[in-house]
DRENBASE-481992 format. One line per field, with one value per residue (C-alpha): x, y, z. Coordinates in pm, 1 decimal. Layout:
u = [X,...]
v = [Y,...]
w = [Z,...]
end
This chain:
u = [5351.0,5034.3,4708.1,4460.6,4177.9,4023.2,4103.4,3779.5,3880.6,3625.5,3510.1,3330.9,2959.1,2822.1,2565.8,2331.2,2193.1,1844.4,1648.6,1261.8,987.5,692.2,308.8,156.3,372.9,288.1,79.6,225.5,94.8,424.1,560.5,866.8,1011.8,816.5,1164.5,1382.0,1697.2,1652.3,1990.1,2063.7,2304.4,2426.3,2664.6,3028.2,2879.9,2593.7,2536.1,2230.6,2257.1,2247.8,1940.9,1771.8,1806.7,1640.5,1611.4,1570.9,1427.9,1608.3,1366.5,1517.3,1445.8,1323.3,1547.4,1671.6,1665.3,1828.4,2113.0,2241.0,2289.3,2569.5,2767.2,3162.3,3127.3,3422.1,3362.4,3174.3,3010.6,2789.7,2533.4,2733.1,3006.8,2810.8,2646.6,3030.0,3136.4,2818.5,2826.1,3238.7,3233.8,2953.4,2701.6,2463.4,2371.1,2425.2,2173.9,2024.5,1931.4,1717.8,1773.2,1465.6,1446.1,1114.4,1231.5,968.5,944.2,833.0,1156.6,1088.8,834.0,627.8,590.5,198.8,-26.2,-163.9,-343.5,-128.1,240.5,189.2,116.6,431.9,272.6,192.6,508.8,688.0,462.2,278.6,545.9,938.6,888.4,795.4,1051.7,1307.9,1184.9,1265.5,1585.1,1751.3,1780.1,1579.0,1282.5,980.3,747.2,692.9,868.4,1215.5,1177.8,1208.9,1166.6,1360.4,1438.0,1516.7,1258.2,1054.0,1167.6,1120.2,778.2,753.8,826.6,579.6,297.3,365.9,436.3,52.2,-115.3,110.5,207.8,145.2,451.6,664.7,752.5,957.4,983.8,1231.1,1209.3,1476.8,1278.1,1028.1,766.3,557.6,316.8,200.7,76.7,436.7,651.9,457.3,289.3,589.6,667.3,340.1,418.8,744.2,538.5,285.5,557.9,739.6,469.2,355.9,627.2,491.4,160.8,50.9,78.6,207.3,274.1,450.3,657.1,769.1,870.9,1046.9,1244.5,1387.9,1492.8,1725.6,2112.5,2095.6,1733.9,1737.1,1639.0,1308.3,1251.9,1307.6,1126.1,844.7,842.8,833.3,501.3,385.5,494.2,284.3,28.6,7.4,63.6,-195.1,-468.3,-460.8,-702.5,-796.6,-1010.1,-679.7,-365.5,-134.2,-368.0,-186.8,-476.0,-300.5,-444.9,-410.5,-510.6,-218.5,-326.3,-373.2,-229.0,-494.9,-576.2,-851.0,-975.1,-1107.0,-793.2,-607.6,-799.9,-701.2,-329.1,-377.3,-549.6,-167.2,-13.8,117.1,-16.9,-340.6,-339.8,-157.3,-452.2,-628.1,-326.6,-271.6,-331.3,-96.0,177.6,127.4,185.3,537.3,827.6,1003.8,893.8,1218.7,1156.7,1446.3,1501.0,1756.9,1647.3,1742.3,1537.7,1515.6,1170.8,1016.0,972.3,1052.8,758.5,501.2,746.7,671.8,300.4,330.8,528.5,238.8,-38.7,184.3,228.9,-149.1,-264.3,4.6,227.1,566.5,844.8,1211.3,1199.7,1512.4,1629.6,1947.5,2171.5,2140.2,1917.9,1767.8,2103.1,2409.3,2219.0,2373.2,2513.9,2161.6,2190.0,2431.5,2181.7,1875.9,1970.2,2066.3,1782.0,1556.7,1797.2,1801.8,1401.1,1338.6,1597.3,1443.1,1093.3,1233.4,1407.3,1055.0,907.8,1065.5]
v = [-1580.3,-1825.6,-1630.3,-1683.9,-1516.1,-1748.2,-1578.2,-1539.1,-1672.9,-1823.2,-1689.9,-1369.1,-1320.9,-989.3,-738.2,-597.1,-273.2,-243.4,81.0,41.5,281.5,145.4,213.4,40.8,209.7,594.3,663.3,504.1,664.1,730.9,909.7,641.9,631.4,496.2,452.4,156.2,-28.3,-370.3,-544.0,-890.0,-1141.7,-1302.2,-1598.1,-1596.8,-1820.2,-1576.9,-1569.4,-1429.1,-1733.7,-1970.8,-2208.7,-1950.9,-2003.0,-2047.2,-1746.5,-1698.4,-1388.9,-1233.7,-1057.6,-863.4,-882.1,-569.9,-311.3,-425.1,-413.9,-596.1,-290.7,-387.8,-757.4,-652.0,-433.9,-536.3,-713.8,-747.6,-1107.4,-1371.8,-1300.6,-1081.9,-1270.8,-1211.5,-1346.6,-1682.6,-1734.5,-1735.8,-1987.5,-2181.7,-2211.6,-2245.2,-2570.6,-2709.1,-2721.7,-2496.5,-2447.4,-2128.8,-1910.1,-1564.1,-1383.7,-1092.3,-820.5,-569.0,-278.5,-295.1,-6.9,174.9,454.4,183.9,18.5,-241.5,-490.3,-820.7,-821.8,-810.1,-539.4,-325.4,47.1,137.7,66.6,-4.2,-296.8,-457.7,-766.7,-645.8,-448.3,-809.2,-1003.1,-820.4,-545.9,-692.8,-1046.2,-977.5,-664.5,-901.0,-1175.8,-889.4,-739.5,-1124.9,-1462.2,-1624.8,-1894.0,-1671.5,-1964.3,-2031.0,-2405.4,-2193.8,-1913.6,-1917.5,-1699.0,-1687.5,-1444.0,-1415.5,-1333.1,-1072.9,-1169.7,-1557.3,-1415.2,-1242.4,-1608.4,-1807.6,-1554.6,-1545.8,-1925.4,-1931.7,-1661.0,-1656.2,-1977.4,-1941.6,-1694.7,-1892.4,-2293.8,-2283.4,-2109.3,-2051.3,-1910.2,-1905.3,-1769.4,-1640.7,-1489.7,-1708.0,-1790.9,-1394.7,-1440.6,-1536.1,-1337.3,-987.0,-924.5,-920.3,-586.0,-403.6,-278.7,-123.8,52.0,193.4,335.9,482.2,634.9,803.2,1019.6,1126.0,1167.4,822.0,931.7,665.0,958.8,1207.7,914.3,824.3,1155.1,1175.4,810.4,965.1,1271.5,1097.0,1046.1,721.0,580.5,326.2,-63.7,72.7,297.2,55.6,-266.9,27.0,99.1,-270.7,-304.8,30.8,-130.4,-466.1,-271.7,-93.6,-393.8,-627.7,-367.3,-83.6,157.4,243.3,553.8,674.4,534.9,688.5,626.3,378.5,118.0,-46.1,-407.2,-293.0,-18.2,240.4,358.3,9.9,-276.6,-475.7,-641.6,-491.3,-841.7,-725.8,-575.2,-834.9,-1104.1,-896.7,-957.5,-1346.1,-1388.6,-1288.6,-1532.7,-1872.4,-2057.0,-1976.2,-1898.5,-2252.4,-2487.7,-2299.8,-2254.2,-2618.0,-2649.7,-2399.1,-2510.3,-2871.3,-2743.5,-2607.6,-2791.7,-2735.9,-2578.0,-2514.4,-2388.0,-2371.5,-2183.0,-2120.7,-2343.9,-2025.7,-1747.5,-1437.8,-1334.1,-1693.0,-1823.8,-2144.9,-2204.6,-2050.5,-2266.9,-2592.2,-2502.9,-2426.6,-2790.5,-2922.3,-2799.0,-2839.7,-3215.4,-3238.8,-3146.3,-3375.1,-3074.0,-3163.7,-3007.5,-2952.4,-2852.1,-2833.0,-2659.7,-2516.5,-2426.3,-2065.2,-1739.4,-1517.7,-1298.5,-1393.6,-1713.6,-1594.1,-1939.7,-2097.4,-2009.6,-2243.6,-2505.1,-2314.1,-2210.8,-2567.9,-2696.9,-2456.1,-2480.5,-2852.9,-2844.0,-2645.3,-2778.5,-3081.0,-2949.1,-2730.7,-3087.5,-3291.6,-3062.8,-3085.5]
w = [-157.5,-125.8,-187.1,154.4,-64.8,-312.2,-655.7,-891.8,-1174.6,-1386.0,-1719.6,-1626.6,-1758.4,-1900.4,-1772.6,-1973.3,-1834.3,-1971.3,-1986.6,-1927.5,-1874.0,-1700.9,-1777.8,-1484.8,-1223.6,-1364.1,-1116.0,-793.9,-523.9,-398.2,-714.4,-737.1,-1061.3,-1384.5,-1540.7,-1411.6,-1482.4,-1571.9,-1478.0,-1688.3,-1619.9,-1962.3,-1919.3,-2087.8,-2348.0,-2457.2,-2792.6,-2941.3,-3229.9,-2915.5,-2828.1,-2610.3,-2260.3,-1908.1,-1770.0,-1370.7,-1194.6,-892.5,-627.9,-423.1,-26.2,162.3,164.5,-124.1,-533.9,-815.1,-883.2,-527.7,-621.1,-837.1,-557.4,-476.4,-182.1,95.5,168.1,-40.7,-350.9,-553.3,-736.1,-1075.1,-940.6,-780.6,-1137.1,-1270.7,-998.9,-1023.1,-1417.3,-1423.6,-1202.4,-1365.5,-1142.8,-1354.5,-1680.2,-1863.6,-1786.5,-1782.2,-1450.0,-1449.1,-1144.6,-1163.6,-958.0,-801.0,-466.2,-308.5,-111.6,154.9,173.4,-40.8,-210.2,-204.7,-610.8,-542.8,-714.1,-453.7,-451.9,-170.6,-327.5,-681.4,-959.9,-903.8,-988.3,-1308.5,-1409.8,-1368.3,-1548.7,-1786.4,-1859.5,-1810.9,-1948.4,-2245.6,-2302.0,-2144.2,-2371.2,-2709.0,-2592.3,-2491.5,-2572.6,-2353.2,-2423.5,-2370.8,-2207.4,-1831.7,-1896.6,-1926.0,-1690.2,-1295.7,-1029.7,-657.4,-448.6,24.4,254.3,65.4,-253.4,-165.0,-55.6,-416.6,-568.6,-382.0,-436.5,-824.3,-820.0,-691.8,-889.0,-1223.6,-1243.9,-1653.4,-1666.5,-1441.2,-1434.4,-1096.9,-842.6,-482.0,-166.9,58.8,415.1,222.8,425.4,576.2,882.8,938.8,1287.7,1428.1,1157.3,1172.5,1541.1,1746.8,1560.8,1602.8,1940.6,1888.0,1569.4,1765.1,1982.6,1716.1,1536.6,1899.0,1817.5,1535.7,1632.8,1510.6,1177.8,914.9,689.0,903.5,1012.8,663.0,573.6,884.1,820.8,456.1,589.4,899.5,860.6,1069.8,1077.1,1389.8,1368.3,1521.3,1210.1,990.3,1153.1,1160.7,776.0,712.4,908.9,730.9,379.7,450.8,546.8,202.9,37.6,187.4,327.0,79.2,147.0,-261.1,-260.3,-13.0,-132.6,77.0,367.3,509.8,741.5,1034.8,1163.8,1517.1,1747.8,1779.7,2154.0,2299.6,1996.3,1986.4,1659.2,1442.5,1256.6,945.0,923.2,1052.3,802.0,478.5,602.4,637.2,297.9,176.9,350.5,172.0,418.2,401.9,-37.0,-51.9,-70.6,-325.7,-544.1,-531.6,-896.7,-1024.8,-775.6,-897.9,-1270.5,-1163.9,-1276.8,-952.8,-597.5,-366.7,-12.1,232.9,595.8,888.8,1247.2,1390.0,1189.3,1398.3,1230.4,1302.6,972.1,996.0,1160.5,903.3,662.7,844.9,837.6,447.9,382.2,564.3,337.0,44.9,180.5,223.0,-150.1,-252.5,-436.6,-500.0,-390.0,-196.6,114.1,358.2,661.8,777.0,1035.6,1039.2,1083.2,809.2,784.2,563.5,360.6,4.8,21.7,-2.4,-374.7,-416.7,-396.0,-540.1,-829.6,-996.5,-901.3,-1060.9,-1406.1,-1396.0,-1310.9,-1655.9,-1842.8,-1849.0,-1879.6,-2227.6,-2324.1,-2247.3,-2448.8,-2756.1]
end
């Protein structure tokens, strides 16, 4: 009988599950856990007496962590099994990938330190680099370590690529957020309609959302407007006072609030990054024509500042939305080995 499923038959990497207890995320004004598991890729070729190798950094999207980028999947591939393919054919170097858990009781992240979610920022850079760095063989300098991740998590790897660009020397984003005006407004009416129910209470609402069987696409579009919120416009004396950038009787924009929002978005933090983005050894930025959330267009704006401070970079877009773009990785990922590879190799 001829097999219709491709078989997956290339020499199988390892995963290292890596037990980590966190200082900076102790007090979390959520009370998520302190304690994580670190999940790390090791190629079949791992050898702790090996040259140490490039490392890349997975962040997650929203909804998302790295534990669920090792599931079984029913078509395609979990990102284990893409690094096998990937490094079987050729087409990328052996390499280490590092899955953190960074899940919130928001739904998710955007890897930025904030009073209102946690120092996620931190616990990355400060906290899991280095104890990645002593449990693996990795090189433990920004020219051989990368960060990428898909829509929050491609958000996660532009913000670091501008603000920790010491820690990390390249740096993807497939539909990472981008362009706040188009990406975020659209939602704030159905959230002020959904928190009505709960009388326009973030926090009612959220205990609500975790204790539903079958929270809607409402409930969740909802906590992602309540989680950027936290993130970008914390209130710190209040942490789990949760400030909204609109008006939840009529919708209309509050700009102060409104303003703290924008100062997080990559188009607006790109031109004063510019020097840290030109000191990375490779900037990849990709997006679907068709991307529901309207990112391409806060993309295009971003490739034009990027063009105008003359930053390098690879910028391409695809036929596709923001769902099912796994595929994209096919492309990233080589590019950000080959990009420090021969950074590491220019260095020596």
């Amino acid at each position: 009988m001829s097999h219709v499923r491709p078989p997956a038959d290339w020499p199988a990497g390892t995963l290292l599950r890596l037990q980590h207890r966190s200082q900076v995320l102790q007090d979390n004004p959520w009370g998520d856990p302190a304690d994580r598991t670190v999940i790390v890729y090791l190629p079949p070729d791992y050898s702790p007496q090996h040259a140490p190798y490039i490392n890349l950094w997975d962040l997650a999207a929203f909804t998302n962590s790295g534990p669920g980028h090792v599931n079984w999947r029913n078509h395609g591939e979990n990102l284990p099994q893409r690094l096998d393919r990937l490094i079987g054919q050729g087409s990328l170097p052996p390499v280490v990938v590092v899955m953190p858990d960074c899940y919130t009781s928001l739904g998710g992240n955007q890897y930025v330190d904030s009073a209102g979610v946690g120092a996620y920022a931190s616990y990355l850079v400060n906290e899991l680099v280095p104890f990645v760095a002593a449990e693996v063989n990795v090189i433990n300098h920004r020219d051989g370590r990368g960060v990428f991740g898909k829509s929050s998590g491609g958000y996660g790897a532009l913000y670091h690529a501008m603000h920790y660009s010491d820690t990390w020397g390249a740096a993807a984003s497939h539909a990472g957020d981008a362009g706040f005006d188009l990406l975020f407004r659209n939602a704030f009416p159905d959230t002020c309609t959904v928190l009505a129910a709960h009388g326009q209470d973030p926090l009612t609402f959220i205990r609500a959302f975790w204790s539903k069987n079958r929270p809607s696409g409402r409930d969740f579009n909802t906590l992602m407007t309540l989680a950027m919120a936290a993130s970008y416009d914390p209130d710190p004396q209040q942490p789990q006072n949760i400030r909204l950038p609109f008006d939840l009787h009529t919708c209309a924009l509050i700009p102060q609030r409104w303003q703290n929002w924008l100062a997080f978005d990559p188009v607006q933090m790109a031109a004063a990054a510019a020097p840290a983005l030109r000191s990375l050894h490779g900037l990849y930025l990709d997006v679907g024509r068709q991307d529901q959330y309207n990112i391409q267009y806060g993309t295009r704006s971003l490739v034009q500042v990027l063009e105008g401070c003359g930053i390098d970079f690879f910028h391409e877009e695809f036929e596709g939305s923001h769902s099912g773009i796994d595929w994209r990785l096919d492309q990233s990922l080589p590019y950000l080995a080959h990009a420090l590879k021969k950074a590491v190799n220019a260095a020596t």
